[in-house]
Kinemage of the C-alpha trace (Angstrom):
@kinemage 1
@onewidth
@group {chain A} dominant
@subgroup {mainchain}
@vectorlist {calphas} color= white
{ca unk a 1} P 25.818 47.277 7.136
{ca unk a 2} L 25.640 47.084 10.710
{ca unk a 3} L 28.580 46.413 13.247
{ca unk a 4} L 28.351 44.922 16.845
{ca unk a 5} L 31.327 45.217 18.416
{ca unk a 6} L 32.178 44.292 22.201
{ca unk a 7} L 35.041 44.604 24.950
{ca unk a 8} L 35.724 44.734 28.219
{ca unk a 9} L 36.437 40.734 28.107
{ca unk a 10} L 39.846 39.323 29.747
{ca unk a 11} L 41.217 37.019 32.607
{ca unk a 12} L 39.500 37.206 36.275
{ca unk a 13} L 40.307 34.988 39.115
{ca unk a 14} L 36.733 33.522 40.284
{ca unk a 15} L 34.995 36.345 42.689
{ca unk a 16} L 35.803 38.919 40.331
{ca unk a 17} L 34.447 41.082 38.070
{ca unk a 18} L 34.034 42.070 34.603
{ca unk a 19} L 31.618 44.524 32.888
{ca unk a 20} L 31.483 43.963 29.222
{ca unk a 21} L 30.538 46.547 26.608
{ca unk a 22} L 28.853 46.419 23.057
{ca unk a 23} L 28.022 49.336 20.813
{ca unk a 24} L 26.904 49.394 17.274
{ca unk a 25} L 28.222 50.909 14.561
{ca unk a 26} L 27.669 51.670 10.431
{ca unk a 27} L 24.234 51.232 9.171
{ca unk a 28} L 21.511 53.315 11.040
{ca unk a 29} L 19.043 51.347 12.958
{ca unk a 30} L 16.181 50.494 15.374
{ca unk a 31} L 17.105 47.664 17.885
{ca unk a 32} L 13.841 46.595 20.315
{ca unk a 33} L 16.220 44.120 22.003
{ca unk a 34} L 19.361 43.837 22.382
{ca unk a 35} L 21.454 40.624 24.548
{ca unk a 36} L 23.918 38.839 25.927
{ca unk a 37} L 24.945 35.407 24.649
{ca unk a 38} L 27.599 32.886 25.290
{ca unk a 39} L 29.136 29.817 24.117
{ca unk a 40} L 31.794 27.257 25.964
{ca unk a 41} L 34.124 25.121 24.414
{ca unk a 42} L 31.784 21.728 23.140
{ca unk a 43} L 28.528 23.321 24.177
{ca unk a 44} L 26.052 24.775 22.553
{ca unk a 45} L 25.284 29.176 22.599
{ca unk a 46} L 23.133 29.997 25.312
{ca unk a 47} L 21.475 33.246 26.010
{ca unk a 48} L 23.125 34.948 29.294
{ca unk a 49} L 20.783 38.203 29.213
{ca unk a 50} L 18.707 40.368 27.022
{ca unk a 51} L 16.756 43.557 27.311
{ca unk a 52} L 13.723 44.943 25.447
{ca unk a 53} L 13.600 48.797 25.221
{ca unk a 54} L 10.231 48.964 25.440
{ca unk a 55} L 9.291 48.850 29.193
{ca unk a 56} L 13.021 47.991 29.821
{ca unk a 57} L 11.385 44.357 30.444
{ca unk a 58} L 15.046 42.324 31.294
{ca unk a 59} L 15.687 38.479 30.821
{ca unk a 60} L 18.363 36.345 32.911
{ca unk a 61} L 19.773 32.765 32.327
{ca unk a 62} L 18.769 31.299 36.035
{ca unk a 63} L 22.893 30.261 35.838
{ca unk a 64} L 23.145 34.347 36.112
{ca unk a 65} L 20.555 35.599 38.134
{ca unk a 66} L 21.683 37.900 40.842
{ca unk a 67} L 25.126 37.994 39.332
{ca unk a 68} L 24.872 39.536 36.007
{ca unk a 69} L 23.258 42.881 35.486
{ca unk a 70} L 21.913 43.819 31.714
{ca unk a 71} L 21.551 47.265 30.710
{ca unk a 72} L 22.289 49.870 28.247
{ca unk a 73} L 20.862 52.872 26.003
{ca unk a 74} L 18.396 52.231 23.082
{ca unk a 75} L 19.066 55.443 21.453
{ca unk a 76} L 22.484 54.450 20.827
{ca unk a 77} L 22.123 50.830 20.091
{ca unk a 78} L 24.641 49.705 23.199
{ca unk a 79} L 24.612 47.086 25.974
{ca unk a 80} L 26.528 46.126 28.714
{ca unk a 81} L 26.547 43.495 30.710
{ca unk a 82} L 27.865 43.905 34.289
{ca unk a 83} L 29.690 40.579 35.405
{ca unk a 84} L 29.694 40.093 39.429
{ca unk a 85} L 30.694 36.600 41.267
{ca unk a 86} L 32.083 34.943 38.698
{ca unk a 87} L 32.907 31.169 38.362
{ca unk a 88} L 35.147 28.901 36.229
{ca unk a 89} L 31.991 27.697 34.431
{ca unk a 90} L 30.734 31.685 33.352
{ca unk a 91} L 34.053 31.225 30.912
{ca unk a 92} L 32.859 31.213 27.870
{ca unk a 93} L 33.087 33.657 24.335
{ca unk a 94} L 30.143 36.026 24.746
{ca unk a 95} L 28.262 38.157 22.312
{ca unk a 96} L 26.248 40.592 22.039
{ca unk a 97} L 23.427 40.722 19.333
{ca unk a 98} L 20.526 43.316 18.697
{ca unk a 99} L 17.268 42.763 17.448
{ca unk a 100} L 15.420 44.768 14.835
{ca unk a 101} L 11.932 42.970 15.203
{ca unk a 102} L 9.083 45.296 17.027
{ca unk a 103} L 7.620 42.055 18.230
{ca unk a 104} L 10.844 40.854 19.857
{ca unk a 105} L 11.131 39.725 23.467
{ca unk a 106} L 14.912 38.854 23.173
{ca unk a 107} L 14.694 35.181 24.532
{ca unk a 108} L 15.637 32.937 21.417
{ca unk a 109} L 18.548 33.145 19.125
{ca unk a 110} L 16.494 33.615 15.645
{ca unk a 111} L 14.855 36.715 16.935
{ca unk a 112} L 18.350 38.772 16.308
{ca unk a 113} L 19.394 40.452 13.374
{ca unk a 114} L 22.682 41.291 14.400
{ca unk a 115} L 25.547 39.903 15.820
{ca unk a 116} L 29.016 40.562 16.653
{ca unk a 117} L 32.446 38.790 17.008
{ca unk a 118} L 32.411 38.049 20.747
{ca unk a 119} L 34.675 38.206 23.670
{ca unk a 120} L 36.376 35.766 26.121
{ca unk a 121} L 36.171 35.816 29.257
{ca unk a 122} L 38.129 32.960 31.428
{ca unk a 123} L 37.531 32.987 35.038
{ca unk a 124} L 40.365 31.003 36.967
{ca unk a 125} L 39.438 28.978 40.029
């Protein structure tokens, strides 16, 4: 079985920063793409950022772009996701999930195998 487990969430006054983490854990496996999604109270789970290994080809939610900053290490199955400028509307639970599919580009939801539990983050105005 395979364990996604992220942190480096918390409280951040709008301006500030937060980098969160995600590594994997248990089962051994090959990710191709790994990302960042995130879900607000009464809205649906949008994709914030994703990487494919291959080419190190990276996605951003236009919302993000120029503020967030995907990357990680494909050997080990992690991802972080540096968090720059942030607003009152970037708060949100976000998750990390990792992708097992060769073909994978890491833009939709149903291309990832794996998820894990997520992590607030609140930014205060």
């Amino acid at each position: 079985q395979v364990q996604l487990v992220e942190s480096g969430g918390g409280l951040v006054q709008a301006g500030g920063s937060l980098r969160l983490s995600c590594a994997a854990s248990g089962r051994t496996f090959n990710s191709y793409a790994m990302g960042w999604f995130r879900q607000a109270p009464g809205k649906e789970r949008e994709l914030v950022a994703a990487i494919r290994w291959s080419g190190r080809s990276t996605y951003y939610a236009d919302s993000v772009k120029g503020r967030f900053t995907i990357s990680g290490d494909s050997a080990k199955n992690t991802v972080y996701l540096q968090t720059n400028s942030l607003k009152p509307d970037d708060t949100a639970v976000y998750y990390c999930a990792a992708s097992s599919r060769l073909w994978s580009q890491g833009r939709y939801a149903y291309e990832y195998d794996y998820w894990g539990q997520g992590t607030q983050v609140t930014v205060s105005s």
